[in-house]
C-alpha positions as CSV (number, residue, x, y, z in Angstrom):
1,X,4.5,-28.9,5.1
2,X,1.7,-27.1,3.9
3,X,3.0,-23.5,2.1
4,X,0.9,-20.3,3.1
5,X,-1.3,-18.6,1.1
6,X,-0.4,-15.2,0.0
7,X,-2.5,-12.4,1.4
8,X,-2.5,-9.4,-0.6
9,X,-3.4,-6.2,2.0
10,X,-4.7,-3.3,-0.7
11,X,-4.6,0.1,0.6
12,X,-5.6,3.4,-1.8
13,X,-3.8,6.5,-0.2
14,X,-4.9,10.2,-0.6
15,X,-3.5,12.8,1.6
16,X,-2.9,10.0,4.3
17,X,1.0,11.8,4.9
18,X,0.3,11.6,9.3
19,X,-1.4,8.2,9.6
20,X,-0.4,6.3,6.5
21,X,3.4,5.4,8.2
22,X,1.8,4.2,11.1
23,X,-0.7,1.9,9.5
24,X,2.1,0.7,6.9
25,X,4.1,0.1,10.2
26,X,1.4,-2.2,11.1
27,X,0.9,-4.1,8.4
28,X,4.7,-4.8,8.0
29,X,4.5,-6.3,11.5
30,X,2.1,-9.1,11.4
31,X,2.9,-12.2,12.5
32,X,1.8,-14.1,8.9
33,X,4.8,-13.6,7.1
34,X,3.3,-14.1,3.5
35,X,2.1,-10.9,2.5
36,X,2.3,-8.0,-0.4
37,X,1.5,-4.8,0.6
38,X,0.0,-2.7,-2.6
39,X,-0.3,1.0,-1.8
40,X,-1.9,3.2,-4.7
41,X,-1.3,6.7,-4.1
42,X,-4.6,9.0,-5.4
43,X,-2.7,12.1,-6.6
44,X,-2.3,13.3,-2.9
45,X,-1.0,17.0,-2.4
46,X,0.7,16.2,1.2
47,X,3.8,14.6,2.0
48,X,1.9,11.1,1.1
49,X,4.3,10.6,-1.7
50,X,7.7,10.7,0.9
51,X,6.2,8.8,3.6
52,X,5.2,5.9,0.8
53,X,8.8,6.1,-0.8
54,X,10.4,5.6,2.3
55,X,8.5,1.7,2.5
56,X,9.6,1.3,-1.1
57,X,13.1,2.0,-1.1
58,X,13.3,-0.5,1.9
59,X,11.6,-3.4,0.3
60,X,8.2,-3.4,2.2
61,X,6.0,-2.3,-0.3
62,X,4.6,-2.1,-3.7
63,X,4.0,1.6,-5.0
64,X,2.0,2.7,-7.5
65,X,1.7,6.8,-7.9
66,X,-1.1,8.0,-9.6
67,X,-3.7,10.7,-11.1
68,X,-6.4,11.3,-8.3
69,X,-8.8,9.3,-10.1
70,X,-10.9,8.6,-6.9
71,X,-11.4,5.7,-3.9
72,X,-13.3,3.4,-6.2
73,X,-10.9,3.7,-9.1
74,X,-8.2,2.9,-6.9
75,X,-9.6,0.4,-5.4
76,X,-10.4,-1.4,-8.8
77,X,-6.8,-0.7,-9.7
78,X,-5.4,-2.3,-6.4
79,X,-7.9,-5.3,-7.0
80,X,-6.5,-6.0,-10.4
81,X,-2.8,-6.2,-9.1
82,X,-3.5,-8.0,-6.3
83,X,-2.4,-11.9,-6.5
């Protein structure tokens, strides 16, 4: 049987506290099963930070909190953890 590539989903988060559950809910969902789900969070303000623990404490993603450094920054970051 051939094993399944790992798909990394990369997602930079700032100020994202009313969609960003939703969208995590989606990713979580998908019907490929091998998947890591990196979230940086930008140095958001809102309740970004809560939302994002609650996926971490349950196993479903990977959390990184940090300085808001900007979308490109934290895209590069994202890009170097990715597998």
């Amino acid at each position: 049987m051939k094993s399944e590539k790992l798909v990394s989903i990369i997602i930079p988060a700032f100020n994202t506290g009313p969609y960003i559950g939703r969208m995590l809910n989606c990713a979580v969902a998908q019907t490929y099963k091998n998947i890591e789900i990196i979230v940086v969070n930008d140095g958001s303000t809102d309740n970004t930070v809560q939302v994002l623990r609650e996926f971490e404490k349950n196993g479903k993603i990977h959390l990184i909190v940090g300085q808001n450094v900007g979308y490109g920054s934290s895209f590069l970051q994202l890009l170097q953890i990715a597998k």
